[in-house]
C-alpha positions in Angstrom: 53.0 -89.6 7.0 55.1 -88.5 9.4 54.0 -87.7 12.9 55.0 -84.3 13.2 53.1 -83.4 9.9 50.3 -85.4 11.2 50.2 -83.4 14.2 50.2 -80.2 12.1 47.5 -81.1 9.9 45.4 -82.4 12.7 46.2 -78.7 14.5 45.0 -77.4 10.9 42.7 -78.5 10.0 18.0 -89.8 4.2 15.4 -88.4 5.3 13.0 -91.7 5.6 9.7 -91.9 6.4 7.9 -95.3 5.7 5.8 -97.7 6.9 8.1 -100.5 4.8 11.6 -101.4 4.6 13.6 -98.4 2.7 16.0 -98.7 0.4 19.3 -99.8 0.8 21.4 -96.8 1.4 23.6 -95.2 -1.6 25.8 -92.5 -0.3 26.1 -91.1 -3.8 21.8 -90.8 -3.7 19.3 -92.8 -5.4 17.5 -92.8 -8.6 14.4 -91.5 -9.0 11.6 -94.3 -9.3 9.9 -94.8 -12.7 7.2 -91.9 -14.0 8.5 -89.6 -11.4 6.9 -85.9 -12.3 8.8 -82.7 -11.2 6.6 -80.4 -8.8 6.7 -77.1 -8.3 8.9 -76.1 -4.5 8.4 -73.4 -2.4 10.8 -71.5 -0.5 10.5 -69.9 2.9 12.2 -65.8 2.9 13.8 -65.7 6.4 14.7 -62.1 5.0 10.8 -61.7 4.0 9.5 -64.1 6.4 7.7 -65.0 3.3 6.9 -68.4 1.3 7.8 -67.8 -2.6 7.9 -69.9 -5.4 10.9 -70.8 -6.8 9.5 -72.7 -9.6 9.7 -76.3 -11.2 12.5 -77.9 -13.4 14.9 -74.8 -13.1 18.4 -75.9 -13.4 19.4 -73.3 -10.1 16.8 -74.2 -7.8 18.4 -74.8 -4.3 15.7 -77.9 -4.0 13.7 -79.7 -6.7 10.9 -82.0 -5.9 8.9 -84.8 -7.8 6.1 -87.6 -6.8 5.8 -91.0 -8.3 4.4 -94.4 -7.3 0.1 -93.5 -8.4 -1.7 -96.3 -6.7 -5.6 -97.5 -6.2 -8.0 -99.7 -4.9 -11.5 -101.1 -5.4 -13.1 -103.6 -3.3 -15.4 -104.4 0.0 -12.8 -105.4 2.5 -12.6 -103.4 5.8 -9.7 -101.2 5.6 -6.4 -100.5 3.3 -2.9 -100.3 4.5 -1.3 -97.7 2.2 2.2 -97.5 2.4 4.2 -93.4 1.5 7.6 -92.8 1.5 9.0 -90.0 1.8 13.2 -89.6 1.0 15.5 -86.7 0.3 19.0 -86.9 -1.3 20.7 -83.7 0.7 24.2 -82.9 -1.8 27.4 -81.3 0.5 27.8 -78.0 0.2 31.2 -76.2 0.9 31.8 -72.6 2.0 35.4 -71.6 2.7 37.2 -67.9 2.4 41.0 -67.3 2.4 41.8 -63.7 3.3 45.3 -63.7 1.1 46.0 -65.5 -1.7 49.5 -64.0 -2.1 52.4 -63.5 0.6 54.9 -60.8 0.2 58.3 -60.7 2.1 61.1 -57.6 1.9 63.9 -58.7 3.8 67.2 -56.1 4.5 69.1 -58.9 6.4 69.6 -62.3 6.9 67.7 -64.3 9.6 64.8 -66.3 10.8 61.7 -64.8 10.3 57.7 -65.5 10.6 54.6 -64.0 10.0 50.5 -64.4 9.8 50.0 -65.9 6.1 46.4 -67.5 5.8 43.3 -66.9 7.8 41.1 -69.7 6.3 37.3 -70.5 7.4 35.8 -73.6 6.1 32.4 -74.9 6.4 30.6 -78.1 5.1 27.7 -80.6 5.9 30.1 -83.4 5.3 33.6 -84.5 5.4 36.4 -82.0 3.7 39.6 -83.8 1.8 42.3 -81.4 1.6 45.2 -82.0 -0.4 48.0 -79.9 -1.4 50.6 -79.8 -4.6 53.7 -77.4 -5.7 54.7 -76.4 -2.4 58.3 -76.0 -1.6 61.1 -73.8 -0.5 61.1 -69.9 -2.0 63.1 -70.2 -5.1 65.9 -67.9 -6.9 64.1 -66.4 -10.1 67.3 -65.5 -11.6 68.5 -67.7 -14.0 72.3 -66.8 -13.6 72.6 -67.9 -10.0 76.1 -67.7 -8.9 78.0 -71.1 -8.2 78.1 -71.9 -4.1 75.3 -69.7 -3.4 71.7 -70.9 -1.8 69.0 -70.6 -4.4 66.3 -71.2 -2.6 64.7 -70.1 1.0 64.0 -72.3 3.1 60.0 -72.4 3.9 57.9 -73.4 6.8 54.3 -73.6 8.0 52.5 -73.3 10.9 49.3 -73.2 13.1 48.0 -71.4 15.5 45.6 -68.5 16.8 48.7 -66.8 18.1 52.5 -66.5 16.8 53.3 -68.4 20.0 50.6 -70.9 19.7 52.2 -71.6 16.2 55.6 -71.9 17.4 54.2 -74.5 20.1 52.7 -76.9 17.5 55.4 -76.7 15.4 57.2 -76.2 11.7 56.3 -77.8 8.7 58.8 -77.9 5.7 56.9 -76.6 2.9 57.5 -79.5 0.4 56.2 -81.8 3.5 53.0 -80.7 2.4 52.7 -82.2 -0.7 53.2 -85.7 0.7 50.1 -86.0 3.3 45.8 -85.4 2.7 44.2 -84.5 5.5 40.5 -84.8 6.3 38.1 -82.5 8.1 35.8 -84.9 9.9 32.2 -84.4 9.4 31.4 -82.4 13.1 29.0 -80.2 13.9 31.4 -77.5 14.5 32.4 -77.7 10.8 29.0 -77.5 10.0 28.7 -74.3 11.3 32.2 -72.8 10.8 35.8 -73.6 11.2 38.2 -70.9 11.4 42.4 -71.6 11.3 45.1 -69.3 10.9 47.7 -69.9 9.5 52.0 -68.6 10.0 55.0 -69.0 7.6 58.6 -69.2 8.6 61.2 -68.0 6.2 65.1 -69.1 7.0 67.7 -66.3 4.9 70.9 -67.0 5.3 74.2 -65.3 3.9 74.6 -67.4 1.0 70.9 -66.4 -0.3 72.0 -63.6 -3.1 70.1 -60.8 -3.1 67.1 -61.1 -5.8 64.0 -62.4 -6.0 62.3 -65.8 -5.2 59.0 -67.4 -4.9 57.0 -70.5 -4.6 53.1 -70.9 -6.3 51.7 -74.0 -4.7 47.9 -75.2 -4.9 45.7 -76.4 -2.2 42.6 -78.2 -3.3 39.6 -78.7 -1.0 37.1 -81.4 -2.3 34.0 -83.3 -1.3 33.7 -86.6 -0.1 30.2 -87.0 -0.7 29.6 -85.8 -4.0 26.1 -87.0 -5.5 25.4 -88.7 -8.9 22.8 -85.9 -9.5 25.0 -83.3 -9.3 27.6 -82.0 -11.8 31.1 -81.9 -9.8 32.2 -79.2 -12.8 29.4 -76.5 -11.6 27.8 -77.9 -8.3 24.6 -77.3 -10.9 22.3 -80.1 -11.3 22.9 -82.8 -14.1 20.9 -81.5 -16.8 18.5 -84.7 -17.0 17.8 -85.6 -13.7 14.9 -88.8 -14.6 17.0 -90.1 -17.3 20.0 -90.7 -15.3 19.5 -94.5 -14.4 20.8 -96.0 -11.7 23.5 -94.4 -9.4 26.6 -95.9 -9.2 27.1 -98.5 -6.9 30.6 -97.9 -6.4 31.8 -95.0 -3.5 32.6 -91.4 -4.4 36.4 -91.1 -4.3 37.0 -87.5 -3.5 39.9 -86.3 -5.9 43.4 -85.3 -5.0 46.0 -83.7 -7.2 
């Protein structure tokens, strides 16, 4: 990765309680234990300020609950040492929002021009792999381009709060793009809310005939700690959650295109 683009994309973009040893950690979450029997949860209303059922074994539950483990005792010795532990397997969640999903240039004359393209908020309780595919220069549509002329526009991107602030950090060629992953670290501030703008810079020269062209690229934002008890197609729950088995031992690989 070069270290202009890294500079760019850097610019962009168990709960435990026991009196014995716990488990050794799984970052993908932990089976549940033998016998383990779904209870019902209860929900707090901050709208309400109101504690509501929201039920037991229902695939869109926000949080599902079950106790295992029955012990018991019978005998004349002074005391018992009982041990409960408590754990909770929290999944990532991602919220993000793109403004425009489509950018629109008419251009009279030749020149170097920029504008605002993307205002893009992300927010996450974990690390954020972004990776991006398809991007390149604006190409000519028209099949019949004439010989010794430019087909294609040449594209850049940039970040900032501010046109100048964009300008300062610099260009990145469009096609640049498709070569690097970047990684939102797992911060408090993305936590609660990351906001980025971003600006595209457009080069038309004389030899660029006059028509129409256009790029589609695809930017994919994925998790990088994805749980074995979730399904990564709908975010859902797996429908058998106590027949699962054991997680995977191996790390979530987040995936990039």
């Amino acid at each position: 990765m070069s270290r202009k683009l890294a500079f760019f994309l850097t610019g962009v973009l168990f709960l435990a309680l026991a009196a014995g040893a716990s488990a050794q950690y799984n970052p993908n979450g932990e089976a549940l234990p033998p016998g383990a029997q779904e209870q019902e949860v209860f929900w707090f209303n901050g709208d309400t300020q109101a504690w509501e059922s929201i039920g037991s074994g229902g695939a869109a539950q926000l949080a599902r609950s079950w106790n295992s483990g029955p012990t018991f005792g019978n005998c004349n010795k002074a005391y018992w040492d009982i041990t409960f532990t408590s754990h909770a397997s929290v999944a990532q969640w991602l919220d993000w929002t793109l403004q425009t999903t489509r950018k629109d240039w008419r251009i009279r004359k030749p020149g170097q021009y920029a504008s605002d393209s993307i205002d893009f908020s992300i927010a996450s309780n974990n690390a954020v792999l972004v990776s991006f595919d398809g991007f390149d220069d604006l190409q000519y549509l028209n099949p019949d381009a004439p010989e010794d002329t430019t087909n294609y526009i040449e594209t850049y991107y940039g970040v900032g709060n501010s046109f100048d602030a964009a300008n300062a950090n610099g260009w990145v060629r469009a096609a640049d793009l498709n070569e690097a992953t970047y990684t939102f670290p797992n911060t408090d501030d993305l936590h609660h809310g990351m906001q980025f703008k971003f600006w595209q810079k457009i080069n038309v020269v004389e030899s660029n005939s006059s028509s129409e062209y256009e790029n589609v690229g695809t930017v994919r934002l994925a998790l990088t700690n994805l749980k074995y008890w979730i399904d990564g197609q709908t975010g859902g729950y797996l429908p058998n959650q106590t027949g699962l088995g054991q997680p995977p031992t191996e790390p979530y690989v987040p995936p990039t295109i």
